[in-house]
NUMI-418561 format. One record per residue: residue number from 0; residue in one letter; z negated, y negated, x negated of N, C-alpha, C in turn. Coordinates in pm, 1 decimal. Atoms other than C-alpha are relative to their C-alpha. Layout:
<vozas>
<voza NUM; A; <Z; Y; X>; <Z; Y; X>; <Z; Y; X>> ...
</vozas>
This chain:
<vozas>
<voza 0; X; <0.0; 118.7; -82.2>; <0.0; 0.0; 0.0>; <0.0; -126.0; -87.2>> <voza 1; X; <29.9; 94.0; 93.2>; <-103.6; -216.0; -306.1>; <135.7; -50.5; -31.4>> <voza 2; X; <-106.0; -14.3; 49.9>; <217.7; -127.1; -436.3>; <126.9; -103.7; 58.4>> <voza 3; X; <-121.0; 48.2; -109.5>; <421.9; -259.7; -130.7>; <-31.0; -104.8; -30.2>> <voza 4; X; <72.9; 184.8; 5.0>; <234.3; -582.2; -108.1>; <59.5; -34.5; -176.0>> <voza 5; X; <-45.2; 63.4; 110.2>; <322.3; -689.6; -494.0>; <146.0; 48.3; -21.2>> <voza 6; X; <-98.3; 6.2; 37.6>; <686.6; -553.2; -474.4>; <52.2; -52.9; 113.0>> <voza 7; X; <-63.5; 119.8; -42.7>; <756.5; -795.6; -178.3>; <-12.2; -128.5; -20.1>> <voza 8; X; <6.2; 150.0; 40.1>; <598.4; -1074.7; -325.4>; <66.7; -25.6; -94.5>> <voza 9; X; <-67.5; 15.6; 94.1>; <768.9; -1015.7; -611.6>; <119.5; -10.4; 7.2>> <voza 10; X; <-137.3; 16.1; -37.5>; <1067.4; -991.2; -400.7>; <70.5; -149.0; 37.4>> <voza 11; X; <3.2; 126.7; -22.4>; <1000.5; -1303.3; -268.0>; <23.9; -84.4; -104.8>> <voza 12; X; <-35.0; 106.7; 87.1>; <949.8; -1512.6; -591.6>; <119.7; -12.1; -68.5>> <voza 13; X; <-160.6; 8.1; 40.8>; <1296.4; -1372.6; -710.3>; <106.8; -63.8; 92.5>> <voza 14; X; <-112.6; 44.4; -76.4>; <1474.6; -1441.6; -419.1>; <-36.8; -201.3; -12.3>> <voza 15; X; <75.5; 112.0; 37.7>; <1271.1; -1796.0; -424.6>; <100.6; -66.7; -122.3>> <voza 16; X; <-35.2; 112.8; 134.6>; <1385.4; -1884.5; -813.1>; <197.3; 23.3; 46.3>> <voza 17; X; <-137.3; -82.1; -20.9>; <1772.4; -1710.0; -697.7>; <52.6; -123.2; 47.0>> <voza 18; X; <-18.3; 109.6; -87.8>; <1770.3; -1992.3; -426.7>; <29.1; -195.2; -86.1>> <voza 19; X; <40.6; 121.6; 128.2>; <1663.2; -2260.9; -699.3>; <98.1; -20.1; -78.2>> <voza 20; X; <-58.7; -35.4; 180.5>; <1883.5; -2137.2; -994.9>; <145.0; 16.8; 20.7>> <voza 21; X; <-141.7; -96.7; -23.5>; <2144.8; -1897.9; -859.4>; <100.4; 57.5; -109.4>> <voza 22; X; <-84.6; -29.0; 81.1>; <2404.3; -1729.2; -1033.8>; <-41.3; 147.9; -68.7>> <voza 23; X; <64.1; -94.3; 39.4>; <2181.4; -1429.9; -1095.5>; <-27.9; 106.9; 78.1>> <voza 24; X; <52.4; -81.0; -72.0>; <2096.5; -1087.3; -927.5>; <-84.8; 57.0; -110.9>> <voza 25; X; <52.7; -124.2; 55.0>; <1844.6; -834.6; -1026.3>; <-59.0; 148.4; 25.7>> <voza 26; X; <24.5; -137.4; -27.6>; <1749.7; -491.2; -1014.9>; <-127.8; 39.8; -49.5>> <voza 27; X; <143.7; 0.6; 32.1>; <1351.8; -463.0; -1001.4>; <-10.4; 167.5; -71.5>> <voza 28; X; <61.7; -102.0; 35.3>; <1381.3; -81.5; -1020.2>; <43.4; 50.2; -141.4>> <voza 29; X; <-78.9; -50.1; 115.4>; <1601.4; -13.2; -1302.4>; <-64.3; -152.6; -105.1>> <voza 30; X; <4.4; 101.1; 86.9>; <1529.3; -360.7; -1494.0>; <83.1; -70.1; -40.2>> <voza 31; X; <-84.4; 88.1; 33.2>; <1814.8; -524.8; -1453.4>; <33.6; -125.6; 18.4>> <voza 32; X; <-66.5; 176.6; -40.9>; <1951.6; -889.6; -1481.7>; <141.6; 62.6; -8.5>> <voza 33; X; <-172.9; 13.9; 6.7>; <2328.8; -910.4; -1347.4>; <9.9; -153.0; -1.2>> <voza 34; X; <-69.7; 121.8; -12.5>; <2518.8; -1214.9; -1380.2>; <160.8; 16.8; 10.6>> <voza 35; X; <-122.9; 10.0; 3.3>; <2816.5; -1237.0; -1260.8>; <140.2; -84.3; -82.9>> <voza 36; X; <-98.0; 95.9; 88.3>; <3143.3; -1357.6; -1435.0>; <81.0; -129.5; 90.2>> <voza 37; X; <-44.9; 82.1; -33.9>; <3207.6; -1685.4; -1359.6>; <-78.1; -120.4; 12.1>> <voza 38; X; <137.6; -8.1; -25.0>; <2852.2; -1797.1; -1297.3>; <-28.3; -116.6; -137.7>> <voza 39; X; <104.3; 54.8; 130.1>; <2707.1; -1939.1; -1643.4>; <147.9; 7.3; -75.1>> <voza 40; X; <-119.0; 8.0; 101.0>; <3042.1; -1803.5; -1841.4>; <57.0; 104.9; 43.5>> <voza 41; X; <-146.2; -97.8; -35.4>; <3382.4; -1623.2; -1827.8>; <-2.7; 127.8; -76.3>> <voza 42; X; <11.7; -147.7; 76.7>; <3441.9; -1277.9; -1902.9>; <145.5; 39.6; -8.9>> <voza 43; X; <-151.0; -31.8; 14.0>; <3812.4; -1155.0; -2035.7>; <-23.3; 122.6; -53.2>> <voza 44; X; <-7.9; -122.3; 37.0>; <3894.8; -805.0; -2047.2>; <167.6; 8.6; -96.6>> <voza 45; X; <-120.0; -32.8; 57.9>; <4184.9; -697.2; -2297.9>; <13.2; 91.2; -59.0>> <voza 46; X; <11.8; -100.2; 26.9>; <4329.7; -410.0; -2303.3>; <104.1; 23.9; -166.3>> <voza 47; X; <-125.0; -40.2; 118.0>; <4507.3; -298.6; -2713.6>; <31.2; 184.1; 10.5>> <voza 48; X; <-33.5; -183.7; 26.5>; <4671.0; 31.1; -2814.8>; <-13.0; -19.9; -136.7>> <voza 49; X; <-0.2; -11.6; 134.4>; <4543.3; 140.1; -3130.8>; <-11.1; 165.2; 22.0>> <voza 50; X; <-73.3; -155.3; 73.7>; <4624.9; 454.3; -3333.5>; <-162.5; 66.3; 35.2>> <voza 51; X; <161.9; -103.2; -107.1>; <4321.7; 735.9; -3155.7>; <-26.9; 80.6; -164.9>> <voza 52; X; <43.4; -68.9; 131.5>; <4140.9; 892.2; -3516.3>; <-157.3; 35.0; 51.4>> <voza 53; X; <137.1; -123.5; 42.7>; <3838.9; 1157.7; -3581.2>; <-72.3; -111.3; -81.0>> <voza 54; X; <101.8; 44.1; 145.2>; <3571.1; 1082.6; -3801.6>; <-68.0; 99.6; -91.9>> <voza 55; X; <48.8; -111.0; 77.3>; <3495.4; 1266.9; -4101.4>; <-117.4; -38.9; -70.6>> <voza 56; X; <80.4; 9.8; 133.1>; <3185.5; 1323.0; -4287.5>; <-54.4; 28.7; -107.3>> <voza 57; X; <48.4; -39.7; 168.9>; <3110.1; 1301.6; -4649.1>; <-131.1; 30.0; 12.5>> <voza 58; X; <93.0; -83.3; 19.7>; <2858.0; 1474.4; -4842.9>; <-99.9; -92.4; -12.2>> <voza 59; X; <141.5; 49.3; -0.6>; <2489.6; 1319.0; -4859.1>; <15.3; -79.5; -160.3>> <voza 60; X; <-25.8; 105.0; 111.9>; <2494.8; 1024.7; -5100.0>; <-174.3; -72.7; -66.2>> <voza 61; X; <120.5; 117.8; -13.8>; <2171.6; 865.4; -5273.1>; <27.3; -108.1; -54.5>> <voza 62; X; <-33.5; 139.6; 47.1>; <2166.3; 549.3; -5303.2>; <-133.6; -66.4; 12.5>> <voza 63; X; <61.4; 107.2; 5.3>; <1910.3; 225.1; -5347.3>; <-2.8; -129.5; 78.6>> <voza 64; X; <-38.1; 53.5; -99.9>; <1899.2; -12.2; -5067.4>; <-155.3; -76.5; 42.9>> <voza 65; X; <150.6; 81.8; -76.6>; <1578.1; -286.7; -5034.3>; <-100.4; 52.8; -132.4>> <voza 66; X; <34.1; -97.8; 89.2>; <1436.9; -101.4; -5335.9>; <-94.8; 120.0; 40.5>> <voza 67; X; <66.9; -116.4; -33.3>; <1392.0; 212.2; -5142.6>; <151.8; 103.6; 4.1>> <voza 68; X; <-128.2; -137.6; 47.0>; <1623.6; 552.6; -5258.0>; <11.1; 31.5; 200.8>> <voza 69; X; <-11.0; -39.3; -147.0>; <1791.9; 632.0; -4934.8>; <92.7; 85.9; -6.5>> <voza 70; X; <-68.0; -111.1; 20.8>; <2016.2; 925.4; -4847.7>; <128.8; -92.9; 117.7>> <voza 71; X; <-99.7; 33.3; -121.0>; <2357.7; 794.2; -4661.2>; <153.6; 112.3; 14.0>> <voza 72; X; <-125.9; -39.6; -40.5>; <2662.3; 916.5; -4527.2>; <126.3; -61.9; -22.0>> <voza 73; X; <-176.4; 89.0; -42.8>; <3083.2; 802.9; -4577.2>; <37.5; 8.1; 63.7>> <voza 74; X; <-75.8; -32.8; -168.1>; <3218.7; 788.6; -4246.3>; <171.6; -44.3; -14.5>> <voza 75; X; <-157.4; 69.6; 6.4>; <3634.6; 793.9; -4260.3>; <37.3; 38.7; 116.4>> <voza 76; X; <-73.6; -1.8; -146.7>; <3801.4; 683.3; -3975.2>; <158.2; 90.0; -43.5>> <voza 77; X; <-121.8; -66.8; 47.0>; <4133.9; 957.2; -3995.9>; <94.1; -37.1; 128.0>> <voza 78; X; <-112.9; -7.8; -84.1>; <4445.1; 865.6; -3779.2>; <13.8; 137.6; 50.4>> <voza 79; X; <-42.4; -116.2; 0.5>; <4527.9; 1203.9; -3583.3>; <179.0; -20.3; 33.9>> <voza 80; X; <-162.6; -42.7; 4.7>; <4896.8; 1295.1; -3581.0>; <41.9; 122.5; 32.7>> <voza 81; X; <-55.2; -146.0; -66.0>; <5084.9; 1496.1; -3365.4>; <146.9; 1.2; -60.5>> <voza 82; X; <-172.1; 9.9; 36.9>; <5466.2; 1596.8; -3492.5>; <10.6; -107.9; -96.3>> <voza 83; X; <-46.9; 72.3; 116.9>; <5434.5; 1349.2; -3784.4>; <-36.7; -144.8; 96.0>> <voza 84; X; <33.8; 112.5; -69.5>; <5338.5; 1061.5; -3515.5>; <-141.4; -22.3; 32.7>> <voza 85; X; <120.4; 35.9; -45.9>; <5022.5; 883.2; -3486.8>; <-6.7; 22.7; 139.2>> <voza 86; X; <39.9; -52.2; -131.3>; <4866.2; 949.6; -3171.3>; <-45.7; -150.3; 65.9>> <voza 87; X; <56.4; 129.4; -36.9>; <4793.5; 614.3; -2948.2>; <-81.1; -3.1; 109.9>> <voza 88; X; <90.6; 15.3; -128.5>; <4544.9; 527.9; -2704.2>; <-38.7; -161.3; 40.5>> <voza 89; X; <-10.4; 196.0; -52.7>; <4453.5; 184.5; -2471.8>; <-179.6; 20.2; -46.0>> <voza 90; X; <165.8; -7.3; 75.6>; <4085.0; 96.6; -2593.6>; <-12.0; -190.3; 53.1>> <voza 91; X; <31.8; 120.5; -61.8>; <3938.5; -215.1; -2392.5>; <-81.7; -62.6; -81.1>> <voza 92; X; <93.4; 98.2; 77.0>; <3780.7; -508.4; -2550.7>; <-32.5; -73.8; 95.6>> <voza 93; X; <88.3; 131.7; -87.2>; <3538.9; -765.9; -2352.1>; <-35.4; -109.9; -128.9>> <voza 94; X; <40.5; 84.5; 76.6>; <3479.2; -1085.9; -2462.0>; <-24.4; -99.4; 112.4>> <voza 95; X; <41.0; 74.7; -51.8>; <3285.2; -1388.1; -2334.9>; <5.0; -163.7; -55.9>> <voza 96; X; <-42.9; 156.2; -14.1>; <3352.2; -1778.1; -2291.3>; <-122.4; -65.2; -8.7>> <voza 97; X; <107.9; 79.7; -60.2>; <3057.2; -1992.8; -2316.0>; <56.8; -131.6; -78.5>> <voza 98; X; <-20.1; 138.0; 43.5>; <3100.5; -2379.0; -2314.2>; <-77.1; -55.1; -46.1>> <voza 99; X; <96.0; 46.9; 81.2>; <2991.5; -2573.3; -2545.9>; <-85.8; -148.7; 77.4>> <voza 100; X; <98.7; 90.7; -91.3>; <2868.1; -2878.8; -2281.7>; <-90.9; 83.5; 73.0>> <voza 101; X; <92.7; -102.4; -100.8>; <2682.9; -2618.9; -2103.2>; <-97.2; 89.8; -70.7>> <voza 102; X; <75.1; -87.6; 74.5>; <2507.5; -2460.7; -2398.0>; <-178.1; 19.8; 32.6>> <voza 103; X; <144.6; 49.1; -15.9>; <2179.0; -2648.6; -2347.5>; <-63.6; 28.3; 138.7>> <voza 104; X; <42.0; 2.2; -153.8>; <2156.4; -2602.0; -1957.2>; <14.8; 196.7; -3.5>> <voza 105; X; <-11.2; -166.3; 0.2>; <2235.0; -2209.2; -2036.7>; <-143.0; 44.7; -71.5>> <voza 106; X; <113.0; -2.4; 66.6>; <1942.6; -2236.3; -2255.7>; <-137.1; -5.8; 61.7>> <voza 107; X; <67.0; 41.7; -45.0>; <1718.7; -2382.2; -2020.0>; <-2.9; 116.4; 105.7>> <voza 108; X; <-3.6; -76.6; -111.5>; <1831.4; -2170.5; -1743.0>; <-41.4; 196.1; -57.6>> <voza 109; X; <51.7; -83.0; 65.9>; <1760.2; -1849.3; -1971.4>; <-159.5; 21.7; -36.0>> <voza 110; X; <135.0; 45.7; 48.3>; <1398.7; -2009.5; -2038.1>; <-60.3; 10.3; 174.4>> <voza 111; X; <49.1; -15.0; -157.7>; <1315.8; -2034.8; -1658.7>; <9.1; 175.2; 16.6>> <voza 112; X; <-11.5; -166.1; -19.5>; <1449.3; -1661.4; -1618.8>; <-144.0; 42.3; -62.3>> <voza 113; X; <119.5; -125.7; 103.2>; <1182.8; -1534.9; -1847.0>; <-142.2; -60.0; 32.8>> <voza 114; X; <146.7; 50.3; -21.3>; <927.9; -1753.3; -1731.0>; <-48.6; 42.9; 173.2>> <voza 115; X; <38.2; -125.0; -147.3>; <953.9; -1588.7; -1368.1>; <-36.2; 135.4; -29.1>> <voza 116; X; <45.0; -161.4; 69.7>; <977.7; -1257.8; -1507.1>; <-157.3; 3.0; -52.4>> <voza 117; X; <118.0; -58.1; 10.6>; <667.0; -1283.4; -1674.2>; <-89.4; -9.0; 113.2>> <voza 118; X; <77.2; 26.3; -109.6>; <498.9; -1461.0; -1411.2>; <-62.4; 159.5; 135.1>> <voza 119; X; <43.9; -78.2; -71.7>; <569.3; -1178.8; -1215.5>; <-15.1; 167.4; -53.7>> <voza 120; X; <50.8; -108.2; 75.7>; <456.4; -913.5; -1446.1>; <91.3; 78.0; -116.1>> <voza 121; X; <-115.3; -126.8; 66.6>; <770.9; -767.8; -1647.1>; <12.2; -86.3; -150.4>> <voza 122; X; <-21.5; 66.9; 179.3>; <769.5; -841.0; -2039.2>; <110.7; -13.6; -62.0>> <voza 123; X; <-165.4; 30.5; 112.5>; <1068.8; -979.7; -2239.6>; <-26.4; -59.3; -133.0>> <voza 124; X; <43.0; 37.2; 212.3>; <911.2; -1011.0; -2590.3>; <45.0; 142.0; -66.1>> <voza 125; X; <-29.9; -159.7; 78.0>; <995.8; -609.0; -2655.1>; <98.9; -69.9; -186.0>> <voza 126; X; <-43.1; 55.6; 110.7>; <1095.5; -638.6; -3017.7>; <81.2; 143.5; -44.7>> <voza 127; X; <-56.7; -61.6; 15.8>; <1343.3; -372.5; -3095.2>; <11.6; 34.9; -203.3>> <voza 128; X; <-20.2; -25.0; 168.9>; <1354.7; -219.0; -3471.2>; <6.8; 118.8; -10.2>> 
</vozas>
């Protein structure tokens, strides 16, 4: 019951800052922020054809790195070839637009996000390493 009660208030203050802000959905159960493209910045999909290759790997290497002995790998990208012809495939690239008059208000509006979020209990300091 507890439960219910703090995931509609919490529903509330999102929909609340949504109203305020906009340009944002989220997904309480999974942890997601969406933003749509168009919203804050543009999104361009483009599709290339590049040559489709394996990856081979070499034998266990030591090496020195930070001055700590580390063991690595050579990774070679190999073209495959059928009948003497590279093999091709479409391979999508994304890329994103952000304007540079709008940097500071993207900034701000990023700073509010996180200051609801905590407010309403969910942490965005995780430090990844």
């Amino acid at each position: 019951m507890r439960e219910k009660i703090k995931y509609r208030t919490n529903k509330k203050i999102i929909e609340n800052w949504i109203i305020n802000h906009g340009a944002a959905n989220f997904d309480l159960k999974k942890g997601d922020i969406i933003l749509p493209d168009g919203g804050l910045f543009s999104i361009e999909k483009e599709v290339k054809i590049m040559p489709k290759t394996r990856i081979l790997f070499s034998k266990l290497k030591d090496s020195k790195f930070n001055g700590k002995n580390n063991k690595f790998r050579e990774l070679k990208f190999i073209p495959i070839k059928r009948n003497g012809r590279v093999l091709k495939e479409k391979v999508e690239y994304y890329k994103t637009y952000l304007w540079f008059e709008e940097l500071d208000d993207l900034i701000k509006y990023f700073k509010s996000m996180k200051r609801m979020l905590n407010k309403i209990g969910y942490k965005t300091d995780r430090n990844i390493e």
